[in-house]
N, C-alpha and C positions, 0 to 999 in steps of 0.2 A: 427478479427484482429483490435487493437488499430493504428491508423496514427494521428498522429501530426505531422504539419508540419509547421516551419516558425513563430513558437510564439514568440510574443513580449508585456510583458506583467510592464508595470509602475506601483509605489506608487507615486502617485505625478510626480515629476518632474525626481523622482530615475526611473530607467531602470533595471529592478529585471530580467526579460527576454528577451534574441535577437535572434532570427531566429533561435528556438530551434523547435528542435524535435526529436520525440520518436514513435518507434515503437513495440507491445507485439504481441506477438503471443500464440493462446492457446494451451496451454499444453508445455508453455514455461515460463521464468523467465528474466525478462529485471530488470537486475539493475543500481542504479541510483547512484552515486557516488561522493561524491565531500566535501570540508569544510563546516564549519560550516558559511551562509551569502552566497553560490554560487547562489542559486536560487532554490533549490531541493525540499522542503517544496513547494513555491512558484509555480513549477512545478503541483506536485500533487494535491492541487488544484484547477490549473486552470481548470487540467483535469476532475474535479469532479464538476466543476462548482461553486467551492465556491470562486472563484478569476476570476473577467473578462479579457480575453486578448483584447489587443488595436487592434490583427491583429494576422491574422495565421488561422489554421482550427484542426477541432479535427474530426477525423473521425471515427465511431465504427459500425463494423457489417455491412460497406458499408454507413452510414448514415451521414451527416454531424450535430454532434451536438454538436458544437460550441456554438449556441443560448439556448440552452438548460438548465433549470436551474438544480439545483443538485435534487432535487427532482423525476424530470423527469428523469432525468440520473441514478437515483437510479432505478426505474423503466423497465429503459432497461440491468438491470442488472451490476449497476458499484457500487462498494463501498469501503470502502477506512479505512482504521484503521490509525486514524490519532496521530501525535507527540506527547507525554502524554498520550496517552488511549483516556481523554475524558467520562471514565465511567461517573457514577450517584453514588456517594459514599452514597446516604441513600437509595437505591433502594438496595434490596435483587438481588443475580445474577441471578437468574431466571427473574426476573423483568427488570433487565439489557438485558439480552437475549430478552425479550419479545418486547421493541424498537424496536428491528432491524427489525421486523418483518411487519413496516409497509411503504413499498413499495409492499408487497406483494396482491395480489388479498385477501379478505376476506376471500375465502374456503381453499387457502393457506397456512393460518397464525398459523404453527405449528411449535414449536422446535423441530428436526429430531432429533433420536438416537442417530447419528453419530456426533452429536456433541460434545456429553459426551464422545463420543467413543475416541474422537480426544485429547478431555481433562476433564481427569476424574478427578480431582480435581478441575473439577467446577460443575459436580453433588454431589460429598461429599460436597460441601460447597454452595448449591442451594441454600439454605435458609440462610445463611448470607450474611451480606452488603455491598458492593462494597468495601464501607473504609475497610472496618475489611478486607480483603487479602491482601499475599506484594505484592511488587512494581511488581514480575512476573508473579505472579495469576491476578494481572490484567490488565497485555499483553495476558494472555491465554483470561481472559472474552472478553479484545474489538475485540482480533480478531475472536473470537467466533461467539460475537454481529454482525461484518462484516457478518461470513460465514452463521448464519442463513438466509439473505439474497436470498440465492443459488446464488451469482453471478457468471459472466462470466467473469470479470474482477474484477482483486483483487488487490489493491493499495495499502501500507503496509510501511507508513513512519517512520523510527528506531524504528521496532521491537527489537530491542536490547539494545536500550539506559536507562542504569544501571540497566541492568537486572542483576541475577546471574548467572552464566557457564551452568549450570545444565540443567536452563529453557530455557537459549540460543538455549544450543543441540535438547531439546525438540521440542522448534517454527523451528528450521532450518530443524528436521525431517518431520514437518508436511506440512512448504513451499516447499520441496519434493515430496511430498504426493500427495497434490493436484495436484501439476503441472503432475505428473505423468499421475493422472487420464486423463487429456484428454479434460476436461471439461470449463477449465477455464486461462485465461491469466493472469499472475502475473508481477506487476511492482514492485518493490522494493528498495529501496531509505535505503541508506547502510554508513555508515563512518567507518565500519570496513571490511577491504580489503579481511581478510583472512573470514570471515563469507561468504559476498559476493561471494569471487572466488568458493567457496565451491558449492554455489548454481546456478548461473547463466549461463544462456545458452548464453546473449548477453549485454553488458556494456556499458556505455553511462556515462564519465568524464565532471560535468561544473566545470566550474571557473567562476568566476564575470559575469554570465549570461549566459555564452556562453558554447557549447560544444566542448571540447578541444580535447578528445579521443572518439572512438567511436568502435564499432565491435562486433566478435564473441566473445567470451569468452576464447577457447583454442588460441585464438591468438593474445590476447594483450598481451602485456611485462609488467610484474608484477613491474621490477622495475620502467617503466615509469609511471601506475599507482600509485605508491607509491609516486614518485614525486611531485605528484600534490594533494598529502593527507597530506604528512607531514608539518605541520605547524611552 
Protein backbone atom coordinates (compact mmCIF):
# COMPACT_ATOMS: atom_id res chain seq x y z
CA UNK A 1 0.00 0.00 0.00
CA UNK A 2 0.93 3.69 -1.05
CA UNK A 3 0.45 6.28 2.44
CA UNK A 4 1.11 9.79 2.00
CA UNK A 5 0.41 11.82 4.51
CA UNK A 6 0.49 15.60 5.34
CA UNK A 7 2.48 16.87 2.02
CA UNK A 8 3.33 20.34 1.75
CA UNK A 9 5.18 20.78 -1.16
CA UNK A 10 6.53 24.90 -2.45
CA UNK A 11 7.91 26.43 -5.85
CA UNK A 12 9.43 29.35 -4.33
CA UNK A 13 7.47 31.19 -2.28
CA UNK A 14 4.04 29.45 -4.27
CA UNK A 15 2.48 26.65 -1.93
CA UNK A 16 1.52 24.00 -4.75
CA UNK A 17 0.82 21.44 -1.80
CA UNK A 18 -0.91 21.57 1.89
CA UNK A 19 -1.34 18.56 4.22
CA UNK A 20 -2.23 16.49 1.33
CA UNK A 21 -2.59 12.88 1.14
CA UNK A 22 -3.07 9.90 -0.71
CA UNK A 23 -3.77 6.57 -0.20
CA UNK A 24 -3.62 3.19 -3.23
CA UNK A 25 -4.04 0.09 -2.51
CA UNK A 26 -3.18 -2.91 -4.80
CA UNK A 27 -5.35 -4.23 -6.94
CA UNK A 28 -7.18 -1.07 -6.56
CA UNK A 29 -7.44 2.35 -8.50
CA UNK A 30 -7.18 5.88 -6.47
CA UNK A 31 -8.07 8.76 -8.67
CA UNK A 32 -6.98 11.93 -8.57
CA UNK A 33 -9.13 14.76 -9.69
CA UNK A 34 -9.20 18.35 -9.97
CA UNK A 35 -8.58 21.70 -12.62
CA UNK A 36 -6.17 22.50 -14.39
CA UNK A 37 -3.04 24.46 -11.67
CA UNK A 38 -4.80 22.44 -8.29
CA UNK A 39 -1.71 20.70 -7.52
CA UNK A 40 -2.18 17.10 -9.33
CA UNK A 41 0.71 16.95 -11.69
CA UNK A 42 2.74 18.43 -8.57
CA UNK A 43 1.23 15.50 -6.58
CA UNK A 44 2.61 12.73 -8.65
CA UNK A 45 5.78 13.76 -8.68
CA UNK A 46 6.40 14.41 -5.41
CA UNK A 47 5.40 10.93 -5.20
CA UNK A 48 8.01 9.57 -7.73
CA UNK A 49 10.59 11.64 -6.33
CA UNK A 50 10.97 14.12 -9.09
CA UNK A 51 9.63 17.09 -6.74
CA UNK A 52 10.82 17.47 -3.17
CA UNK A 53 8.28 18.06 -0.44
CA UNK A 54 9.19 20.76 2.33
CA UNK A 55 7.25 18.27 4.94
CA UNK A 56 4.89 15.08 5.10
CA UNK A 57 5.94 11.29 4.49
CA UNK A 58 5.40 8.95 1.63
CA UNK A 59 5.24 5.62 2.71
CA UNK A 60 5.40 2.21 0.37
CA UNK A 61 5.38 -1.28 1.14
CA UNK A 62 5.71 -0.22 4.99
CA UNK A 63 8.89 1.74 4.11
CA UNK A 64 9.43 5.43 4.47
CA UNK A 65 10.53 6.78 1.20
CA UNK A 66 10.26 10.18 1.39
CA UNK A 67 14.19 10.63 1.07
CA UNK A 68 14.33 8.67 -1.71
CA UNK A 69 15.43 9.72 -4.92
CA UNK A 70 13.26 8.53 -8.18
CA UNK A 71 15.78 6.32 -9.22
CA UNK A 72 15.64 4.41 -6.24
CA UNK A 73 11.88 4.53 -6.09
CA UNK A 74 12.09 3.24 -9.54
CA UNK A 75 13.70 0.37 -8.20
CA UNK A 76 11.23 -0.50 -5.53
CA UNK A 77 8.86 -0.87 -8.07
CA UNK A 78 7.15 2.72 -8.58
CA UNK A 79 6.76 4.29 -12.07
CA UNK A 80 4.89 6.80 -13.36
CA UNK A 81 3.72 7.66 -17.22
CA UNK A 82 3.99 11.22 -16.96
CA UNK A 83 1.75 14.38 -18.66
CA UNK A 84 2.87 14.38 -22.45
CA UNK A 85 4.15 10.84 -22.72
CA UNK A 86 7.69 12.02 -22.56
CA UNK A 87 8.59 9.35 -25.43
CA UNK A 88 12.01 9.55 -27.35
CA UNK A 89 10.53 10.55 -30.88
CA UNK A 90 13.94 9.42 -32.84
CA UNK A 91 14.09 6.14 -30.91
CA UNK A 92 12.25 3.24 -32.77
CA UNK A 93 9.27 1.80 -30.13
CA UNK A 94 11.08 -1.13 -29.29
CA UNK A 95 14.00 1.12 -28.28
CA UNK A 96 11.46 3.28 -26.39
CA UNK A 97 10.42 0.15 -24.59
CA UNK A 98 13.94 -0.89 -24.08
CA UNK A 99 14.47 2.51 -21.44
CA UNK A 100 12.07 1.44 -19.24
CA UNK A 101 13.98 -1.44 -18.56
CA UNK A 102 16.53 -0.13 -16.68
CA UNK A 103 15.74 -0.13 -12.93
CA UNK A 104 15.58 -3.62 -13.51
CA UNK A 105 18.32 -6.22 -12.26
CA UNK A 106 20.45 -7.15 -15.44
CA UNK A 107 19.09 -10.89 -15.85
CA UNK A 108 15.85 -9.14 -15.80
CA UNK A 109 15.99 -6.84 -18.53
CA UNK A 110 13.51 -8.39 -21.14
CA UNK A 111 10.29 -7.06 -22.95
CA UNK A 112 7.54 -9.68 -21.75
CA UNK A 113 4.94 -10.80 -24.35
CA UNK A 114 2.22 -9.30 -22.56
CA UNK A 115 3.05 -6.22 -23.55
CA UNK A 116 2.39 -6.54 -27.09
CA UNK A 117 -0.51 -8.63 -25.73
CA UNK A 118 -1.76 -5.50 -24.06
CA UNK A 119 -1.12 -3.36 -27.09
CA UNK A 120 -0.59 -4.78 -30.32
CA UNK A 121 -0.16 -1.81 -32.36
CA UNK A 122 2.98 -1.39 -30.78
CA UNK A 123 4.40 -4.65 -32.07
CA UNK A 124 3.14 -3.89 -35.65
CA UNK A 125 4.91 -0.69 -35.34
CA UNK A 126 8.28 -1.90 -33.27
CA UNK A 127 10.41 -0.79 -35.63
CA UNK A 128 9.04 2.80 -36.33
CA UNK A 129 9.80 6.00 -34.48
CA UNK A 130 8.19 7.29 -31.53
CA UNK A 131 7.50 10.72 -33.76
CA UNK A 132 5.93 8.79 -36.71
CA UNK A 133 2.74 7.24 -34.17
CA UNK A 134 -0.35 9.72 -33.23
CA UNK A 135 -0.83 11.44 -30.46
CA UNK A 136 -2.61 7.67 -28.89
CA UNK A 137 -0.12 5.35 -30.07
CA UNK A 138 1.98 7.19 -27.89
CA UNK A 139 -0.12 7.07 -24.73
CA UNK A 140 -0.21 3.16 -25.64
CA UNK A 141 4.03 3.28 -26.03
CA UNK A 142 4.80 5.51 -22.53
CA UNK A 143 2.41 3.44 -20.73
CA UNK A 144 3.96 0.35 -22.07
CA UNK A 145 7.57 1.92 -21.41
CA UNK A 146 6.02 2.41 -17.57
CA UNK A 147 4.70 -1.40 -17.41
CA UNK A 148 7.83 -3.04 -18.77
CA UNK A 149 9.08 -1.93 -15.48
CA UNK A 150 6.84 -4.84 -13.60
CA UNK A 151 5.67 -2.28 -11.16
CA UNK A 152 3.84 -2.37 -8.03
CA UNK A 153 2.61 0.97 -8.23
CA UNK A 154 1.45 2.47 -11.27
CA UNK A 155 1.07 6.52 -11.43
CA UNK A 156 -0.73 7.54 -14.77
CA UNK A 157 -0.90 11.44 -15.13
CA UNK A 158 -3.84 12.26 -18.06
CA UNK A 159 -3.71 9.29 -19.78
CA UNK A 160 -6.51 10.88 -21.80
CA UNK A 161 -5.45 14.21 -22.62
CA UNK A 162 -6.37 14.71 -26.56
CA UNK A 163 -6.46 11.48 -27.07
CA UNK A 164 -9.19 9.83 -29.45
CA UNK A 165 -12.46 7.90 -28.09
CA UNK A 166 -11.32 4.87 -29.46
CA UNK A 167 -7.97 4.60 -27.63
CA UNK A 168 -9.50 6.28 -24.65
CA UNK A 169 -11.82 2.96 -24.28
CA UNK A 170 -8.67 0.96 -25.17
CA UNK A 171 -6.25 2.52 -22.09
CA UNK A 172 -9.47 2.51 -19.76
CA UNK A 173 -9.92 -1.35 -20.60
CA UNK A 174 -6.42 -2.16 -19.73
CA UNK A 175 -6.35 0.31 -16.33
CA UNK A 176 -8.91 -2.49 -15.57
CA UNK A 177 -7.00 -5.07 -16.38
CA UNK A 178 -4.16 -4.54 -14.36
CA UNK A 179 -5.97 -3.57 -11.35
CA UNK A 180 -7.95 -6.63 -11.68
CA UNK A 181 -4.93 -8.72 -11.56
CA UNK A 182 -3.87 -8.29 -8.19
CA UNK A 183 -0.65 -7.19 -8.52
CA UNK A 184 -0.25 -3.82 -8.68
CA UNK A 185 -1.57 -0.28 -7.19
CA UNK A 186 -2.83 2.26 -9.59
CA UNK A 187 -3.02 6.14 -9.01
CA UNK A 188 -4.53 8.02 -11.60
CA UNK A 189 -4.76 11.65 -11.95
CA UNK A 190 -8.08 12.36 -14.25
CA UNK A 191 -9.97 15.85 -15.52
CA UNK A 192 -12.53 13.89 -17.08
CA UNK A 193 -15.10 12.80 -14.40
CA UNK A 194 -17.10 10.39 -16.39
CA UNK A 195 -13.61 8.23 -17.46
CA UNK A 196 -12.66 8.42 -13.92
CA UNK A 197 -15.95 7.34 -12.15
CA UNK A 198 -15.86 4.40 -14.74
CA UNK A 199 -12.66 3.18 -13.31
CA UNK A 200 -12.09 4.13 -9.71
CA UNK A 201 -12.48 2.21 -6.55
CA UNK A 202 -11.47 5.57 -4.33
CA UNK A 203 -11.45 9.52 -5.24
CA UNK A 204 -9.52 12.17 -3.86
CA UNK A 205 -10.80 16.07 -5.23
CA UNK A 206 -7.82 19.18 -4.82
CA UNK A 207 -8.37 22.63 -5.24
CA UNK A 208 -5.55 25.27 -4.88
CA UNK A 209 -3.56 22.50 -2.97
CA UNK A 210 -5.79 21.15 -0.90
CA UNK A 211 -8.09 18.18 -0.68
CA UNK A 212 -11.52 19.23 -0.76
CA UNK A 213 -13.43 15.80 -1.49
CA UNK A 214 -12.28 12.53 -0.67
CA UNK A 215 -13.65 8.64 -0.38
CA UNK A 216 -15.03 5.70 -1.88
CA UNK A 217 -16.02 5.96 -5.21
CA UNK A 218 -19.76 4.40 -4.97
CA UNK A 219 -20.23 7.13 -2.67
CA UNK A 220 -19.36 10.41 -3.67
CA UNK A 221 -22.01 12.68 -5.17
CA UNK A 222 -21.16 13.05 -8.71
CA UNK A 223 -22.83 16.35 -8.73
CA UNK A 224 -20.65 17.67 -6.03
CA UNK A 225 -17.58 16.33 -7.83
CA UNK A 226 -18.65 18.10 -10.93
CA UNK A 227 -18.76 21.21 -8.88
CA UNK A 228 -15.42 21.54 -8.27
CA UNK A 229 -14.44 20.53 -12.11
CA UNK A 230 -16.28 22.90 -13.96
CA UNK A 231 -14.58 25.85 -14.74
Amino acid sequence: MLQAANLNLYYGASHALRDVGVTAEVGKITCILGRNGVGKTSLMRALVGLQTVRSGSIMWEGQDITALKPHERAKRGIAMVPQGREIFPRLTVYENLETGLAPLPRGERKIEDEIFALFPVLHEMRNRRGGDLSGGQQQQLAIARALVTRPRLLLLDEPTEGIQPSIIKDIGRVIRDLANRGTMAIVLVEQYFDFARALADQFILLQRGEVVVEGDASRLDADDVRRYLTV
